[in-house]
Backbone bond lengths (Angstrom), bond angles and torsions (degrees), N, CA, C in turn:
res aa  C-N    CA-C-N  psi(-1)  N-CA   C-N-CA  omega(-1)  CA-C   N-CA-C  phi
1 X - - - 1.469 - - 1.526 110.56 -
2 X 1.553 111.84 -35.07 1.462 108.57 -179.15 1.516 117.95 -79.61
3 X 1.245 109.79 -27.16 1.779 111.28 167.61 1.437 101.14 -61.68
4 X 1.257 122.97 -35.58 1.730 101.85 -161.01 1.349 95.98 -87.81
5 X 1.278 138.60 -30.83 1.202 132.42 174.63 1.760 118.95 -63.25
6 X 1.148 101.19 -31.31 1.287 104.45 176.37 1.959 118.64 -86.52
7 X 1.184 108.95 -12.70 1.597 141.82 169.50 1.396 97.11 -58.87
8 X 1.530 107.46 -56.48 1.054 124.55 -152.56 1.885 112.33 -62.85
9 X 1.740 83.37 -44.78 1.340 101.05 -174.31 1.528 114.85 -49.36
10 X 1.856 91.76 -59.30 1.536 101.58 168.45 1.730 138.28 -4.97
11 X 1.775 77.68 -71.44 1.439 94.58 175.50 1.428 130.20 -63.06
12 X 1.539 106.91 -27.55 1.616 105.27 178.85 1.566 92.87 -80.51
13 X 1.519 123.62 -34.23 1.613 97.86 -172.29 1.718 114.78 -57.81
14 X 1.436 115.90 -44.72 1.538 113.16 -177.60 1.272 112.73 -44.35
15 X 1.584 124.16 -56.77 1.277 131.54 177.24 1.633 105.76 -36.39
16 X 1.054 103.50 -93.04 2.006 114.89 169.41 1.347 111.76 -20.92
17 X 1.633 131.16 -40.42 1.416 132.31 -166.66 1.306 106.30 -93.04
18 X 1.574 118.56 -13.43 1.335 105.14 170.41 1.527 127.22 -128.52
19 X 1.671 89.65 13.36 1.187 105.73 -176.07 1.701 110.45 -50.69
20 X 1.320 122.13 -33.78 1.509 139.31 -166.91 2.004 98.04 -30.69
21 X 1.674 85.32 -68.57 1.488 93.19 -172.61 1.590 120.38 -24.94
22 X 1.793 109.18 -59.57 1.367 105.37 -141.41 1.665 90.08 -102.11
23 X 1.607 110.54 16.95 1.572 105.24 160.91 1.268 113.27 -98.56
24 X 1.390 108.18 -39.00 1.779 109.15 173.92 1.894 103.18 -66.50
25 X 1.124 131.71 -22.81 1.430 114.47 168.34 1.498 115.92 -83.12
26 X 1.159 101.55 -10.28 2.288 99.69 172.68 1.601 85.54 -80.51
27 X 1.419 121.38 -54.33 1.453 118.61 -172.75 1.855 112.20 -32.74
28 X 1.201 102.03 -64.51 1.350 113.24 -178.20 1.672 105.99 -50.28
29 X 1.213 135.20 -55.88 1.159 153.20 153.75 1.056 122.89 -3.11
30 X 1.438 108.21 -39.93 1.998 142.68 -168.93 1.333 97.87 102.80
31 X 1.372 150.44 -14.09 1.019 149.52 -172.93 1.537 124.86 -46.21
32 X 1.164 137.88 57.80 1.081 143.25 158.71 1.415 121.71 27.82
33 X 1.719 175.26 95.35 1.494 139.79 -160.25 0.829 107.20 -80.24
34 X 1.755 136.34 -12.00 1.075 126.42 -172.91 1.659 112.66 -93.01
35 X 1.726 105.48 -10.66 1.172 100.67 159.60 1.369 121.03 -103.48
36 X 1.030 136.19 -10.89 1.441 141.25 162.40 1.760 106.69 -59.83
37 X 1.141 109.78 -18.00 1.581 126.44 171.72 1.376 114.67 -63.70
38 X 1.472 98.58 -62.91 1.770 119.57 178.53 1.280 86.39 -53.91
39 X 1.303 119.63 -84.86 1.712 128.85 -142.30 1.915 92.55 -40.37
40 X 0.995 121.00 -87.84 1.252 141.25 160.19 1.580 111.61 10.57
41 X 1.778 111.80 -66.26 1.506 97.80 172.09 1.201 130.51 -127.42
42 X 1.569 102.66 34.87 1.439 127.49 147.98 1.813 125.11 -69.05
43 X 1.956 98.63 -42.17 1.205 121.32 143.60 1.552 112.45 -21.21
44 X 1.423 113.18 -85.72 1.560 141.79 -177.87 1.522 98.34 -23.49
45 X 1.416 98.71 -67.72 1.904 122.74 -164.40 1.563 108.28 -46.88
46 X 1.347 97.79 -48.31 1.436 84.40 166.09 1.653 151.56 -127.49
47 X 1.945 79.91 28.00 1.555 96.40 145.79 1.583 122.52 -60.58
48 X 1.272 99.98 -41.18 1.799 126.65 -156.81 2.200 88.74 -68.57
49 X 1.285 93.74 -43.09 1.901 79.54 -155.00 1.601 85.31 -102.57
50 X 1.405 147.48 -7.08 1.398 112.40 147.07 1.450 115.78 -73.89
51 X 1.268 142.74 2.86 1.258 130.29 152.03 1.332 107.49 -101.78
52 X 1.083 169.02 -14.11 1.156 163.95 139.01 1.528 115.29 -91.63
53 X 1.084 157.02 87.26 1.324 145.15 -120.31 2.065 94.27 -144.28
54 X 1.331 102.49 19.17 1.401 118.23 177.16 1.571 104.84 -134.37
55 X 1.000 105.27 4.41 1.750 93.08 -159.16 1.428 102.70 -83.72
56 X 1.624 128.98 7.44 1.715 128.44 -171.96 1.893 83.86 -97.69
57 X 1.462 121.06 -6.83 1.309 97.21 171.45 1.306 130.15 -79.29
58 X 1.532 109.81 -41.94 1.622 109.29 141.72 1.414 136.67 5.45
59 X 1.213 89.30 -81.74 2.211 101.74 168.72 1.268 79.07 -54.66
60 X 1.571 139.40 -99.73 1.064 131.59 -125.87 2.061 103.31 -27.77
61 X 1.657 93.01 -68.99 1.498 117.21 -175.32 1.494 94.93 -53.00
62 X 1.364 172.66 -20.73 1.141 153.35 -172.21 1.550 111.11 -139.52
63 X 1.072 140.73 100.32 1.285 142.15 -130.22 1.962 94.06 -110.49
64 X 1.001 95.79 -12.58 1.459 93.79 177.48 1.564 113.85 -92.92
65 X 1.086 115.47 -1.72 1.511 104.46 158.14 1.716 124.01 -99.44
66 X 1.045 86.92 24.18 1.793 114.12 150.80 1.597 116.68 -67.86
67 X 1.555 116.92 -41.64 1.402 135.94 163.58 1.232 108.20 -56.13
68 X 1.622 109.71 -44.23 1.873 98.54 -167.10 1.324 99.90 -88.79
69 X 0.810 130.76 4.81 1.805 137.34 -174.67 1.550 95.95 -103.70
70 X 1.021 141.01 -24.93 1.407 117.51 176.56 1.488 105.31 -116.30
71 X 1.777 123.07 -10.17 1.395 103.02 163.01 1.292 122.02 -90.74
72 X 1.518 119.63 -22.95 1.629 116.66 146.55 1.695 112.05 -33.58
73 X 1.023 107.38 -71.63 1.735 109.86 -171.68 1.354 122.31 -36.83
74 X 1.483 115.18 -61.13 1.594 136.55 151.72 1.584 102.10 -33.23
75 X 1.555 124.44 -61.30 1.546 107.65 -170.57 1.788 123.96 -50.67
76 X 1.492 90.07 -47.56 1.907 110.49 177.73 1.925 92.97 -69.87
77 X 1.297 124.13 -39.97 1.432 84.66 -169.50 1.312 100.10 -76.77
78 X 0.787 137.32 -42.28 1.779 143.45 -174.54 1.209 86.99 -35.56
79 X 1.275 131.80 -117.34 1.478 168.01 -135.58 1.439 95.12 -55.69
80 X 1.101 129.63 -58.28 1.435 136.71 -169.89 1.374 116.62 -53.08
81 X 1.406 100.28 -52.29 1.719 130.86 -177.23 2.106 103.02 -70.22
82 X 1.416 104.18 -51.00 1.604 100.35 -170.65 1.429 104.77 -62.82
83 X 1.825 121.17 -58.16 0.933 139.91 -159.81 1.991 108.08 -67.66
84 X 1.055 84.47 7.59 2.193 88.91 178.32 1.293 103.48 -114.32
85 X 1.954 118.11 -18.91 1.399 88.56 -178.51 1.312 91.81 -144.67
86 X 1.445 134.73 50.37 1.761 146.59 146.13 1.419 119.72 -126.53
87 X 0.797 122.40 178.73 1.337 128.56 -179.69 2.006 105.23 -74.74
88 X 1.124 87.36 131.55 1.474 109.68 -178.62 1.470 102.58 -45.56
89 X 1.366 129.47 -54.99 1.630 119.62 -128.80 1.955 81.73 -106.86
90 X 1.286 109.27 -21.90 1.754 98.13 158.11 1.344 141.35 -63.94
91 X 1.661 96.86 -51.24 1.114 104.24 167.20 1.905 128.86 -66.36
92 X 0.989 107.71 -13.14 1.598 141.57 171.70 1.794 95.13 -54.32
93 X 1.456 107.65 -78.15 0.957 131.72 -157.60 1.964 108.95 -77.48
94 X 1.422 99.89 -44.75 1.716 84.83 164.79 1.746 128.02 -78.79
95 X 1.490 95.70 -4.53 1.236 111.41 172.55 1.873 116.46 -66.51
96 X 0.963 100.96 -67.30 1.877 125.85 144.48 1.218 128.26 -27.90
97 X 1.815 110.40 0.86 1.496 125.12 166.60 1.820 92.70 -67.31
98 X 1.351 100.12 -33.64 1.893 102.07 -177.89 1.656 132.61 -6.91
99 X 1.697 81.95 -70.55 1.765 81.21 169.37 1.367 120.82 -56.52
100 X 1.238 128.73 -31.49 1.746 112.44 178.26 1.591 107.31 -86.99
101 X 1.000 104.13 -28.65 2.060 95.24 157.21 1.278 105.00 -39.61
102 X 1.592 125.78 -64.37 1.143 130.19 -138.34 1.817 95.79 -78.96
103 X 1.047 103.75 -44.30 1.774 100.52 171.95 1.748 130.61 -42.00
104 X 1.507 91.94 -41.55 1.647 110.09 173.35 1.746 112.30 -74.66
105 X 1.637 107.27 -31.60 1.620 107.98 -158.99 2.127 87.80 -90.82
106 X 1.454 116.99 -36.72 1.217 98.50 -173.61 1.591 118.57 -76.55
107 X 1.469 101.47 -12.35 1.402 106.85 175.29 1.562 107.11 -54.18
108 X 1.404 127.35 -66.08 1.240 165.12 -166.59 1.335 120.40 -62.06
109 X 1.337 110.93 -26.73 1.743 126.15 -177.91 1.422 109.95 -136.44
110 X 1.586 124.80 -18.80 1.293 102.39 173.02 1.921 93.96 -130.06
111 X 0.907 116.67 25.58 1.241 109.89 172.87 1.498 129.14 68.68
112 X 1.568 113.85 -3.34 1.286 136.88 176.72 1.877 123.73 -66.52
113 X 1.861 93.00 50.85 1.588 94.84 -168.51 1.568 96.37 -40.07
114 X 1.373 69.50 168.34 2.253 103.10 -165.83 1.891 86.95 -105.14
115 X 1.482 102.32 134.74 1.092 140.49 155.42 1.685 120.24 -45.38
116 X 0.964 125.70 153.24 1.389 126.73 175.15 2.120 104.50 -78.68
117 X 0.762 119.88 -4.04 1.671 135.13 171.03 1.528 97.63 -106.28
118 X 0.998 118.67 -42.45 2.024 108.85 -176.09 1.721 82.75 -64.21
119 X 1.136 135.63 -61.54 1.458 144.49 -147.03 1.717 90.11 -63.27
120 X 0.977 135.02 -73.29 1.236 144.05 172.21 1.821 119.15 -29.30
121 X 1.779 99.34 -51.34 0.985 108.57 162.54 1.974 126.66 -36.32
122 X 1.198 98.10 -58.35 1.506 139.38 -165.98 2.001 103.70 -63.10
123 X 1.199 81.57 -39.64 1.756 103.87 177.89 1.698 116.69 -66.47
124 X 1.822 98.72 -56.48 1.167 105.20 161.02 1.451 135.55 -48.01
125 X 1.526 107.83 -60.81 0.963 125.16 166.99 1.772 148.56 -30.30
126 X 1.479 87.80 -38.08 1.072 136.72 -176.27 2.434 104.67 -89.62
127 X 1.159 81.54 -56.35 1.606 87.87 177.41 1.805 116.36 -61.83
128 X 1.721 95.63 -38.53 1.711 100.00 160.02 1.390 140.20 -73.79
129 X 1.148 107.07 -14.30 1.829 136.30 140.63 1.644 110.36 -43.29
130 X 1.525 123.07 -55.31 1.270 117.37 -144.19 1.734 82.63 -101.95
131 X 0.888 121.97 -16.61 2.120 131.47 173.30 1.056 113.19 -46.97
132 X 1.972 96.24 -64.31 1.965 113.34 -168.50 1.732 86.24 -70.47
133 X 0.828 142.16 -16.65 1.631 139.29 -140.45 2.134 91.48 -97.51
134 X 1.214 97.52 -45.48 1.609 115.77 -163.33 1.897 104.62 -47.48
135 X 0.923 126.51 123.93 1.620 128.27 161.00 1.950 91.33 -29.02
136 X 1.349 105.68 142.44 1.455 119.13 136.02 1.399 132.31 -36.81
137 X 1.249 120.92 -31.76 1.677 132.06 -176.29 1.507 99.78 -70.07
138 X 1.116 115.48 -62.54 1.485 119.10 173.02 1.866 111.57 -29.80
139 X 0.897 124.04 -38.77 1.590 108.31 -172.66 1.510 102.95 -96.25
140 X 1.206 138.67 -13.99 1.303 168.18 -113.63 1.991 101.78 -139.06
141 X 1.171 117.99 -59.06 1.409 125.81 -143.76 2.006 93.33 -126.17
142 X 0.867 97.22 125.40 2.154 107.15 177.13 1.465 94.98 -115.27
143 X 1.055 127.10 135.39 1.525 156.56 146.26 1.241 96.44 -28.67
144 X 1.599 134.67 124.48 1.427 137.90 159.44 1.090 133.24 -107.42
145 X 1.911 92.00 -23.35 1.503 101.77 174.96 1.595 113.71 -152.30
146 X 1.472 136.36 -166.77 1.084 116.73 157.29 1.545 121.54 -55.20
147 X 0.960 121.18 -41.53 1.793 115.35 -162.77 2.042 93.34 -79.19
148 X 0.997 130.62 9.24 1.570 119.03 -172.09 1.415 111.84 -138.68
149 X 1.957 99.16 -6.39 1.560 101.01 154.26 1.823 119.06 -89.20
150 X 1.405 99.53 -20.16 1.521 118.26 -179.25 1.686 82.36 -61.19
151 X 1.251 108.70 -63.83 1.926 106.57 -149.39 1.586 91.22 -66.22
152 X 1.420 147.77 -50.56 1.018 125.79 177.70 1.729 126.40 -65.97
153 X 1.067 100.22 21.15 1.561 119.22 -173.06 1.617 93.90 -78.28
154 X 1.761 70.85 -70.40 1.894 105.14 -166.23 1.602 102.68 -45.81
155 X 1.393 114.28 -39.10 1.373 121.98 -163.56 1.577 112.99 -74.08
156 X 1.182 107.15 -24.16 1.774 130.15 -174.19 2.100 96.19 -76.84
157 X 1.043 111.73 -43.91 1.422 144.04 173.73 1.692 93.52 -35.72
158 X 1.243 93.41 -82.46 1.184 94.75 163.63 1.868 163.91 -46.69
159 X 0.719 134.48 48.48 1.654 143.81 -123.88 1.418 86.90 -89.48
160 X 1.548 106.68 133.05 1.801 113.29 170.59 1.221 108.38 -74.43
161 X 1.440 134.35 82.27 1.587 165.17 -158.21 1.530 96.02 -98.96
162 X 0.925 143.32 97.21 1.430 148.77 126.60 1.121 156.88 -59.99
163 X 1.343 142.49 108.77 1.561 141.70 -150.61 1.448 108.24 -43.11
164 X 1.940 102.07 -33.74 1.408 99.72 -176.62 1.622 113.54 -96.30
165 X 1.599 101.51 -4.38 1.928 94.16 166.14 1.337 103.32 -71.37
166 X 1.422 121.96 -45.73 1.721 107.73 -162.98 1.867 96.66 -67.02
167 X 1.258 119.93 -44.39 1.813 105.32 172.46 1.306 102.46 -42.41
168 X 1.476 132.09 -73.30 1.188 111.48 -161.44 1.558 127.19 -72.90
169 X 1.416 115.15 14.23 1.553 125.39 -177.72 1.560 94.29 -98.49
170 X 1.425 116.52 -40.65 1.186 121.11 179.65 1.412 103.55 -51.31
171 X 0.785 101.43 -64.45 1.825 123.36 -158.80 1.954 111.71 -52.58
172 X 1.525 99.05 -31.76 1.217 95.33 -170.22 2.138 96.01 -89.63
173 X 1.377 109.44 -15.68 1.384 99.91 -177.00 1.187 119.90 -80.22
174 X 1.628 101.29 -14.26 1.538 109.42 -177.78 1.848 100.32 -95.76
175 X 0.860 117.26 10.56 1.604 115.77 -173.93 1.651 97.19 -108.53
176 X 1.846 119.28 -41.13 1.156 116.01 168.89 1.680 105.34 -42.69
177 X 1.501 93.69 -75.52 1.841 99.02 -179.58 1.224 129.50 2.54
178 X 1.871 92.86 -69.90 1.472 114.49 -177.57 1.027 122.58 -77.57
179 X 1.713 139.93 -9.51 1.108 140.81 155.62 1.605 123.92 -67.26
180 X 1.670 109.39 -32.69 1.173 112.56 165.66 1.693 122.60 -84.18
181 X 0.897 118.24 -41.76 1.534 135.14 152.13 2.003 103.91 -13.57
182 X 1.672 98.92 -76.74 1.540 113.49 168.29 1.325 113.12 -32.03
183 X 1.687 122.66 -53.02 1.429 105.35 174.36 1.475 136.20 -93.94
184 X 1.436 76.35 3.13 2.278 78.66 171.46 1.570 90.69 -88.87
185 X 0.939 131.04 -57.01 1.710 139.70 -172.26 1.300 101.02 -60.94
186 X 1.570 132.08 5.70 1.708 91.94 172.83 1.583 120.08 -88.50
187 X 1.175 126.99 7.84 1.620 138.87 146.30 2.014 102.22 -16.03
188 X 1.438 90.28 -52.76 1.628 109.28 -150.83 1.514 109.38 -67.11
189 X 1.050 128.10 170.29 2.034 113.61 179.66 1.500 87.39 -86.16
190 X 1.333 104.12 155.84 1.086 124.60 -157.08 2.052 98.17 -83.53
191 X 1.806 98.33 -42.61 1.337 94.61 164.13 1.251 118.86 -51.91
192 X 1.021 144.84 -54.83 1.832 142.31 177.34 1.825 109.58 -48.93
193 X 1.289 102.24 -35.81 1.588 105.16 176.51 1.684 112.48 -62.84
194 X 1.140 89.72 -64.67 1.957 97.28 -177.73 1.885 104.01 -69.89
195 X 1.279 118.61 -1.05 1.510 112.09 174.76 1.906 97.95 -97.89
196 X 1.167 116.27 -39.06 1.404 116.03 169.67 1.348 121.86 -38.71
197 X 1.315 107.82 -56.44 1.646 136.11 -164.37 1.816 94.66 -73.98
198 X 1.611 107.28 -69.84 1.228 99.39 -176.65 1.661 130.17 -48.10
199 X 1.461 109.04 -36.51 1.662 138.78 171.77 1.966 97.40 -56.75
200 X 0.864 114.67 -68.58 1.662 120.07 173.95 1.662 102.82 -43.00
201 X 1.252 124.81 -71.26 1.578 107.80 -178.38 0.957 112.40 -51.81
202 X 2.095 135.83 -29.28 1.801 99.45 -152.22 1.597 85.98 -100.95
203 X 1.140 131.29 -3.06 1.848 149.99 -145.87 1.795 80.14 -78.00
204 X 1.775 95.82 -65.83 1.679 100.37 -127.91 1.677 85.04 -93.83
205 X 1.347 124.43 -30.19 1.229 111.76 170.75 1.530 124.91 -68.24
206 X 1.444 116.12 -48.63 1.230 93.95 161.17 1.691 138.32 -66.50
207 X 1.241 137.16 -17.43 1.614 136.53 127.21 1.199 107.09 -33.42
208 X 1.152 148.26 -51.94 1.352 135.22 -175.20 1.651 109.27 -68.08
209 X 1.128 116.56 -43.76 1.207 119.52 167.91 1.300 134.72 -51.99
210 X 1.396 115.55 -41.17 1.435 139.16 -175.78 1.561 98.52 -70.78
211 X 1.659 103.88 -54.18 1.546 93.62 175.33 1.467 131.64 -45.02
212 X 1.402 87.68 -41.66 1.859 98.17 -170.20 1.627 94.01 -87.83
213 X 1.123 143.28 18.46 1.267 120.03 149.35 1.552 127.89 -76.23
214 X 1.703 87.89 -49.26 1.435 108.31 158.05 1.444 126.17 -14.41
215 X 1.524 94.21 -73.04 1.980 137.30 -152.20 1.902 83.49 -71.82
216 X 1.733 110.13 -36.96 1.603 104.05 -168.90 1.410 110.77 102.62
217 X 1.407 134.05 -26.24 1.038 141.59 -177.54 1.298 131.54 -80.32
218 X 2.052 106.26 -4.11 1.514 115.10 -177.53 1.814 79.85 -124.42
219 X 1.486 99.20 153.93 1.264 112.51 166.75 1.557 120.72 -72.58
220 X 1.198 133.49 160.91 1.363 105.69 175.42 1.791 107.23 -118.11
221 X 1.666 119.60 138.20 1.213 132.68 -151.33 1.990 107.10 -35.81
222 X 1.472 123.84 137.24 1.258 132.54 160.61 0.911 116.94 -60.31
223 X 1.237 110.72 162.12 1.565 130.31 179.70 1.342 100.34 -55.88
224 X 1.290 131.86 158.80 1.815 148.77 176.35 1.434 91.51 -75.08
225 X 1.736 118.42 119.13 1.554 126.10 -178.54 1.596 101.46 -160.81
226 X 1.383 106.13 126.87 1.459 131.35 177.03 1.810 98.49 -33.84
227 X 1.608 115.70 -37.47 1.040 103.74 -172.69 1.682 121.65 -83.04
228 X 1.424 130.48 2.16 1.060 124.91 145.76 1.653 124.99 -121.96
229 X 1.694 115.13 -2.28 1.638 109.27 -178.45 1.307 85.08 -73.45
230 X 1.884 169.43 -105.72 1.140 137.22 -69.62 2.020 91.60 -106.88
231 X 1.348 104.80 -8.72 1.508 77.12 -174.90 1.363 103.91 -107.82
232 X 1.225 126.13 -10.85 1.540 123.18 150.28 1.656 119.60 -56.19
233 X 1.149 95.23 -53.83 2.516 92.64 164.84 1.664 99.37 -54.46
234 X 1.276 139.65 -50.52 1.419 135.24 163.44 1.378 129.03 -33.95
235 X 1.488 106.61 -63.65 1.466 112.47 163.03 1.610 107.85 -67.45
236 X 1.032 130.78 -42.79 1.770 112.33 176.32 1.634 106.33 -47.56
237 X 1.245 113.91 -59.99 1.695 112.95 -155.39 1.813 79.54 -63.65
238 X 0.893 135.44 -73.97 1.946 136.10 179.19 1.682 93.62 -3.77
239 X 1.018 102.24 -73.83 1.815 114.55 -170.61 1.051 99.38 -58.60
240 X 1.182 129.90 -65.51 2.067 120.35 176.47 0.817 89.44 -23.21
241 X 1.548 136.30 -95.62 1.304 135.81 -131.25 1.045 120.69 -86.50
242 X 1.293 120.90 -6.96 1.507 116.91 162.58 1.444 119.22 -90.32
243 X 1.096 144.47 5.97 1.386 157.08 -102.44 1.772 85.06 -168.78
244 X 1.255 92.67 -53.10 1.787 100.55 -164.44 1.923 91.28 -68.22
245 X 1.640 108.36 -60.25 1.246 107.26 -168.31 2.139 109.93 -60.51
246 X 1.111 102.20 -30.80 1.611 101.99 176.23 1.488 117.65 -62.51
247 X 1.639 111.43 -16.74 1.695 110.00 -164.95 2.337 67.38 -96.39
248 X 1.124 125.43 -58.78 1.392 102.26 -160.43 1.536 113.95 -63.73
249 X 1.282 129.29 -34.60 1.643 109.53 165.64 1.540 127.45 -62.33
250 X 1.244 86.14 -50.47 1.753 96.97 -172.53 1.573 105.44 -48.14
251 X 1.728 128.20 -38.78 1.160 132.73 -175.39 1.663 120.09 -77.53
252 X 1.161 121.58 10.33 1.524 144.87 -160.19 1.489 109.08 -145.65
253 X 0.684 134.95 -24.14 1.526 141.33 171.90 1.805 134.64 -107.41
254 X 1.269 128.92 150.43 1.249 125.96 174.67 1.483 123.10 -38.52
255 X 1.190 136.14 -168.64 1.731 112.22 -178.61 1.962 73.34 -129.27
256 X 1.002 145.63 7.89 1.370 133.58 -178.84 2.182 82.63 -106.94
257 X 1.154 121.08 -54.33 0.905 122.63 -160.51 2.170 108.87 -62.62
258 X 1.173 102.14 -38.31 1.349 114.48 154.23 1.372 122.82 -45.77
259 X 1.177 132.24 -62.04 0.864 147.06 133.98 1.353 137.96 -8.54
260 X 1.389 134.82 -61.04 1.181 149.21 94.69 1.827 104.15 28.95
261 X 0.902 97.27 -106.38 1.919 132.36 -169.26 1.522 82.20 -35.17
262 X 1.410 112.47 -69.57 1.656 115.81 -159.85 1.624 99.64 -39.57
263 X 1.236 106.85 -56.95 1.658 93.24 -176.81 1.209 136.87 5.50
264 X 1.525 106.69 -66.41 0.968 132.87 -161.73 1.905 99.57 -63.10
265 X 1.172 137.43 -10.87 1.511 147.66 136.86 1.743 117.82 -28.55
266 X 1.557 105.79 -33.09 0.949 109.99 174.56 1.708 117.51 -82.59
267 X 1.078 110.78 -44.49 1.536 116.19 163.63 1.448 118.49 -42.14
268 X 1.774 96.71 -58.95 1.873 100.82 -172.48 1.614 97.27 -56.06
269 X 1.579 130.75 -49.22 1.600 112.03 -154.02 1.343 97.52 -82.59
270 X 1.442 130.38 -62.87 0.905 116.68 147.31 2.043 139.14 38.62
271 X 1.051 81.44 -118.86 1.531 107.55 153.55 1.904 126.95 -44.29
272 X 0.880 88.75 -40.02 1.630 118.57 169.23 1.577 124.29 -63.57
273 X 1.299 98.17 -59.43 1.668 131.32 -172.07 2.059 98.13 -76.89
274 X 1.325 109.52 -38.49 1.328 116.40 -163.47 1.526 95.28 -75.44
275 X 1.472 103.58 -62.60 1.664 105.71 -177.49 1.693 123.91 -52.90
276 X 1.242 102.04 -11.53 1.276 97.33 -165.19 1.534 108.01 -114.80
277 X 1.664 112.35 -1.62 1.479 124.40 178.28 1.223 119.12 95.83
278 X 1.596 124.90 2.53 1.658 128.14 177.24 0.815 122.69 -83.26
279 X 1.365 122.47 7.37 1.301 140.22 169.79 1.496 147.87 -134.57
280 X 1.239 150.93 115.62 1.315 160.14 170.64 1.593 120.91 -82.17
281 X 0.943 133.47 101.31 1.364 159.05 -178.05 1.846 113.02 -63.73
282 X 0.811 112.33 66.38 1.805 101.73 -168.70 1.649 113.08 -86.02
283 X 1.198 111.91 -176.19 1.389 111.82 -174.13 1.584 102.16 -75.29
284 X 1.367 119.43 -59.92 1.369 100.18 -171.06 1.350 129.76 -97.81
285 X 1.966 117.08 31.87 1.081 134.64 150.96 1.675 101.98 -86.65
286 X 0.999 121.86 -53.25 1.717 124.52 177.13 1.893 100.19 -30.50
287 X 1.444 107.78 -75.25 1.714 124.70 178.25 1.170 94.45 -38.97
288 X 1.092 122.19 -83.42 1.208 120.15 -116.54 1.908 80.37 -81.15
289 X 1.549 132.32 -69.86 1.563 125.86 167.91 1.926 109.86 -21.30
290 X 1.231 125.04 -31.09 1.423 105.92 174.06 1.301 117.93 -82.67
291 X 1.944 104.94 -29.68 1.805 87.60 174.04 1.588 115.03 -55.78
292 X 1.793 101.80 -53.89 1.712 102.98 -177.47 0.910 112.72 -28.87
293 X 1.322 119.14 -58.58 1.902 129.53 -167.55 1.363 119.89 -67.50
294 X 1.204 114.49 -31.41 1.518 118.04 177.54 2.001 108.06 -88.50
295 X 1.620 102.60 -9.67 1.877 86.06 175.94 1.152 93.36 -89.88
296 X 1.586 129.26 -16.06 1.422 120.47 -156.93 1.967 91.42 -87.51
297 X 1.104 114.04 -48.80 1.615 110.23 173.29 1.585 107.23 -53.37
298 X 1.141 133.58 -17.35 1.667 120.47 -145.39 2.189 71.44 -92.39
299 X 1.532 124.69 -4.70 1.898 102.62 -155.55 1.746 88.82 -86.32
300 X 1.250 108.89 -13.59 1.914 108.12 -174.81 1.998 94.39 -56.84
301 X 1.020 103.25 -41.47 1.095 80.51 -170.65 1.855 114.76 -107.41
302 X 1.208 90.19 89.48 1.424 103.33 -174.80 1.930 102.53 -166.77
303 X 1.941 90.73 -15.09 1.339 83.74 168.77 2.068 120.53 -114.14
């Protein structure tokens, strides 16, 4: 049962790790990500209720998957939205703050106090956050004197903060959420779970969208063209099924151990993003992505 759950995991990470590609080509398209988001798991919504065509009674009957419906939503706009217009192997990696989300959120919702090593974990984790975060000058520039330790002071002061780091910081806290969420909620039918989740992406992305048409800052949807409807229906059924396999591991497994497995998301985009040129590898994205990655490996062994 634990291989297939963990199989399971697998598969939603590849999906997620390479999802980048076929959003930055709707992008090119005119495709909006935040509407390639909607389209995508609006898709889902009503795969989910012509085969289950009761399952919105669920929510009704369990009111707490109201939670997984808007931290699902938050995960896809985050992640979806950063990862189309930054560099892949960052957004990867501040995304991957996750596992120490997940330490604080299972403490808090499933009662799974944190260890003096989860705590440590969390520390690390957290310190490889503030690395990828650091200006370039910092690895670059040594203090020589007083006036050039002051300026690298000032410069530390400063953190290369991006519209699309806080999406992808967002994105990975709302993905902790929803992984822990999955195992207090598996009581719930599983149809109402994956209608929550799916309902949260096409809900909150399209509101997000609508806003930014408004605001000027989102494009507003293209004309219907062969060159973005068949690989957006592609990427929807992708998300079904990874979506489907993330509600069956995540609901069977530890929320550190989930966690864990996902990793391997980092490899697929990663790897993906590098070969194909979407990405730049720097010194203190390298650091600072191995501490994340190595506190998030150090939770396997705790289970």
């Amino acid at each position: 049962m634990k291989l297939w759950a963990v199989g399971a995991l697998v598969i939603n990470a590849f999906v997620w790790g390479v999802s980048w590609w076929p959003l930055r080509q709707l992008q090119s398209a005119g495709l909006h990500p935040l509407w390639s988001t909607a389209i995508v798991y609006c898709f889902a919504v009503l795969v989910v209720l012509s085969v289950k065509p009761k399952a919105w009674q669920g929510i009704l009957g369990h009111p707490q998957l109201w939670l997984l419906f808007l931290a699902s939503g938050l995960t896809n706009v985050g992640f979806n939205w950063a990862v189309s217009i930054n560099d892949v192997v960052r957004v990867l990696i501040l995304f991957y703050l996750m596992p120490a989300w997940a330490v604080l959120l299972a403490w808090l919702l499933l009662g799974e106090r944190p260890t003096r090593s989860a705590l440590m974990r969390l520390l690390l984790a957290f310190m490889g956050v503030m690395v990828v975060l650091l200006p370039a000058a910092i690895f670059t520039t040594l203090p020589t004197s007083a006036t050039s330790a002051t300026s690298t002071s000032q410069t530390i002061s400063k953190l290369h903060f991006s519209f699309a780091d806080g999406l992808a910081l967002m994105g990975g806290f709302c993905f902790a959420f929803t992984n822990v969420l999955l195992k207090k909620l598996n009581h719930t039918p599983s149809e109402s779970r994956m209608l929550a989740m799916f309902g949260g992406g096409a809900m909150l992305a399209t509101l997000a969208g609508a806003a930014g048409v408004t605001q000027g800052w989102v494009s507003a949807t293209p004309a219907i063209s062969s060159n973005w409807v068949f690989l957006a229906g592609g990427l929807s059924v992708a998300f079904l099924i990874g979506n489907m396999a993330l509600q069956y591991g995540a609901s069977r497994l530890r929320s550190s151990t989930t966690s864990v497995v996902m990793l391997s998301e980092v490899a697929f985009g990663s790897l993906s993003a590098i070969a194909l040129g979407a990405a730049v590898v720097d010194a203190r994205t390298l650091v600072g992505g191995l501490l994340i990655i190595f506190a998030a490996a150090l939770a396997a062994f705790d289970d």
